[in-house]
C-alpha positions as CSV (number, residue, x, y, z in Angstrom):
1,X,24.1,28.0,30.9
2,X,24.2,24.7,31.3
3,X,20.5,24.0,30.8
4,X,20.7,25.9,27.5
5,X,23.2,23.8,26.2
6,X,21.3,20.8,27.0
7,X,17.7,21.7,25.3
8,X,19.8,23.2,22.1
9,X,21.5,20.0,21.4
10,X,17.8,17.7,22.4
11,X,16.1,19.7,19.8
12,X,19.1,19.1,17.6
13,X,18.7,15.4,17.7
14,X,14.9,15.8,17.5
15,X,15.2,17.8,14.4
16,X,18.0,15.4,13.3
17,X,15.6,12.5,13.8
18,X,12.8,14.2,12.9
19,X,14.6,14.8,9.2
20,X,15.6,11.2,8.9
21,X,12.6,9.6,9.8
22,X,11.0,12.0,7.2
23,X,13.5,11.6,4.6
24,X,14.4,8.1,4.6
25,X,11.4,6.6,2.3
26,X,13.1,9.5,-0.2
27,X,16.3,8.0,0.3
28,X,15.9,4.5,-0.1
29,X,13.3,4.1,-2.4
30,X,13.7,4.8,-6.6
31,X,10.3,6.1,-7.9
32,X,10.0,6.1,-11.5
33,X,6.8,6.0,-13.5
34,X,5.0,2.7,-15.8
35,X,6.3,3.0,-19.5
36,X,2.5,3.0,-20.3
37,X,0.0,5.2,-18.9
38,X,-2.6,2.3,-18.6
39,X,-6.0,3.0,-17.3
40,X,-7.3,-0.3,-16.1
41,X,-10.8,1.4,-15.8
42,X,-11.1,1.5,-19.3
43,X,-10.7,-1.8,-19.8
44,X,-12.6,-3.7,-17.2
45,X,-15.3,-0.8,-17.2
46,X,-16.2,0.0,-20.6
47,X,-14.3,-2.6,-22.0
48,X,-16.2,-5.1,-20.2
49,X,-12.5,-7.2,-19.4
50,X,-12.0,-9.4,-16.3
51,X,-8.8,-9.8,-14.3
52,X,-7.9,-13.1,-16.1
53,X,-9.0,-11.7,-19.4
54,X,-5.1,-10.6,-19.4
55,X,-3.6,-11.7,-16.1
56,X,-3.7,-15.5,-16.9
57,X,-2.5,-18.6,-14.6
58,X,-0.7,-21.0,-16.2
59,X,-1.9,-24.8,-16.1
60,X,-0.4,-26.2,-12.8
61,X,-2.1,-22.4,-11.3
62,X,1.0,-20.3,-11.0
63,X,0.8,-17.1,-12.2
64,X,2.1,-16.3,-15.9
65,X,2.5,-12.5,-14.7
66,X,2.2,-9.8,-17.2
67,X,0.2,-10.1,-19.9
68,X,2.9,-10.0,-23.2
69,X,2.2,-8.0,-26.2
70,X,0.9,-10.1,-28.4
71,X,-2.4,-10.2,-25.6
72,X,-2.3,-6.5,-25.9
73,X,-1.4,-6.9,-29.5
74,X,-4.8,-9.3,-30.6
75,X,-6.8,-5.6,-30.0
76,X,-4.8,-2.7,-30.2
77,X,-3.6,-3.8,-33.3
78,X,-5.6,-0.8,-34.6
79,X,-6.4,2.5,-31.9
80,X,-10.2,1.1,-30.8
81,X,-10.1,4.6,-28.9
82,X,-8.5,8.4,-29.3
83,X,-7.1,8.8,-26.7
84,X,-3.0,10.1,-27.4
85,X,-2.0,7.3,-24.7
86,X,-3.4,4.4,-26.9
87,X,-1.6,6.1,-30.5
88,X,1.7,6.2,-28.6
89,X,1.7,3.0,-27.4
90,X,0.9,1.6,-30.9
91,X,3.6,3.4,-32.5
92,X,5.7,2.7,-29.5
93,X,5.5,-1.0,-29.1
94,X,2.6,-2.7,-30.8
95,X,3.7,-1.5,-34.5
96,X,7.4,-2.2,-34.0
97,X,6.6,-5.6,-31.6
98,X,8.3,-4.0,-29.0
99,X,7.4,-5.8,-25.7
100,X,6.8,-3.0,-22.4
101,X,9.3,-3.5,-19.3
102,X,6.6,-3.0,-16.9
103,X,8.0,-3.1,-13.6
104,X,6.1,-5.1,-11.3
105,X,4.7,-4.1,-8.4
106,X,4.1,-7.3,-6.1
107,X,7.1,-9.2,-7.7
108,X,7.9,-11.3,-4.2
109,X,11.5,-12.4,-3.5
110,X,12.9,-15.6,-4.6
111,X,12.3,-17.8,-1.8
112,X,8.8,-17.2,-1.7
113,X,6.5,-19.7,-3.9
114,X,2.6,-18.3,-4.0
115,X,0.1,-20.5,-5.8
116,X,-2.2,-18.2,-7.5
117,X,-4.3,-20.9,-9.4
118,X,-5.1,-22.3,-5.4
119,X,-6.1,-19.2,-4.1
120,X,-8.3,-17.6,-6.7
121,X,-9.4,-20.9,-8.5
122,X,-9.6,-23.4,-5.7
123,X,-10.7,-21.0,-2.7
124,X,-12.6,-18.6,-5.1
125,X,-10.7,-15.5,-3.7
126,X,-11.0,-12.2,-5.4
127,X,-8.2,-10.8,-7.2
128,X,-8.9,-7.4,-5.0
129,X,-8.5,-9.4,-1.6
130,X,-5.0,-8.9,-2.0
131,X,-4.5,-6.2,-4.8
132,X,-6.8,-3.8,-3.8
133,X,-9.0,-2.0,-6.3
134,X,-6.1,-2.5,-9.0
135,X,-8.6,-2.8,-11.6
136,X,-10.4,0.6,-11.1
137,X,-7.5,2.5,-11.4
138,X,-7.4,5.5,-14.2
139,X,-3.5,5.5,-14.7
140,X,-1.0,3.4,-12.9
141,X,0.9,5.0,-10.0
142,X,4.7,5.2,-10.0
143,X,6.8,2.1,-9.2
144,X,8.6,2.3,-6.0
145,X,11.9,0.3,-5.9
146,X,14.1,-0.4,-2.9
147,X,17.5,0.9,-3.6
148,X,18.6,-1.5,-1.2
149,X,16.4,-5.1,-2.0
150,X,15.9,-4.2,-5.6
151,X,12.3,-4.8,-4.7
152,X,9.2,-2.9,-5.0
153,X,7.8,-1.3,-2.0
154,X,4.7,-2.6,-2.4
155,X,5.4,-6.3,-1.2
156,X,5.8,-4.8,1.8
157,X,2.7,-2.9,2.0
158,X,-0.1,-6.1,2.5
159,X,1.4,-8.7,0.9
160,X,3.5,-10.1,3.9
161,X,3.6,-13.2,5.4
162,X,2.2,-12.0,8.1
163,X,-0.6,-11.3,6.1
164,X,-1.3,-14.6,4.6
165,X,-1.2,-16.0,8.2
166,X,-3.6,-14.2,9.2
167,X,-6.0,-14.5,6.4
168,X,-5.4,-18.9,6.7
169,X,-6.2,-18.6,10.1
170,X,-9.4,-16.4,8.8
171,X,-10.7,-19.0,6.7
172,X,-9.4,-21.8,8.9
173,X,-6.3,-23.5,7.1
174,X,-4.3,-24.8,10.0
175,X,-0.9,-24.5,10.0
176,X,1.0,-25.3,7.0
177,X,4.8,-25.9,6.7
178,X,7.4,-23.9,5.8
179,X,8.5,-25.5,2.7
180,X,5.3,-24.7,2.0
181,X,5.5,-21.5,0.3
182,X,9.5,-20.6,0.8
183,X,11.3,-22.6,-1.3
């Protein structure tokens, strides 16, 4: 009787664990989708468009993040395609000069200072090194927020520091300070 006991309250706490560790990415993460449905394919495939075509560094080489509407504005003015996606967005933000709230998905925390302009400019890095195949993307997937952080889950997911450790040590940048990029 005893024994019973025992194994029913074990599988208890594995099911109870089991559960958690299942549910917990429900539970603290907020998923809502892009404003836009933007296909990036369209633009750097047929439309011929580089990463800084849009995404544009500003003159000391940080990042000006997303592009604002009047750079989305200077050709959608008019629908260059006929697709329902590119009407609604016209009538949506581009006629009444409505600017998007996209939320962004590698915004890093506060302290952290990363020099775009020295790492795709100076060390001729790829914009895919550390986003991935961004720009061959049909539609953008849902924004993942941290309930918690206020954060999007994707700084965690190969943007670390960890990560640009490693990839220093890679190309073999000794190691830098602190101050360096935390602020």
């Amino acid at each position: 009787m005893k024994h019973r006991s025992t194994y029913v309250f074990l599988s208890g706490v594995l099911i109870a664990l089991g559960a958690g560790w299942a549910g917990f990415p429900y539970a603290i993460y907020e998923s809502r989708p892009q404003p836009v449905d933007f296909s990036h394919k369209v633009h750097t495939g047929a439309g011929g468009m580089k990463c800084d075509d849009c995404h544009q560094l500003r003159p000391d080489g940080t990042f000006a993040g997303i592009p604002r509407l009047e750079k989305c504005a200077g050709c959608h003015a008019a629908a260059m395609g006929s697709t329902a996606e590119e009407k609604q967005f016209i009538d949506g933000y581009v006629t009444p000069k409505r600017e998007v709230a996209w939320s962004v998905y590698a915004r890093q925390p506060g302290n952290v200072y990363f020099p775009h302009g020295a790492h795709v400019k100076q060390a001729g890095l790829s914009c895919e090194r550390c986003h991935g195949k961004h720009g061959q993307t049909e539609t953008l997937r849902p924004y993942q927020e941290d309930r918690i952080s206020g954060y999007s889950r994707d700084i965690w997911r190969g943007l670390t520091m960890g990560d640009c450790v490693a990839c220093h040590e890679q190309h073999g940048i000794g190691q830098q300070g602190c101050l360096d990029c935390h602020k």
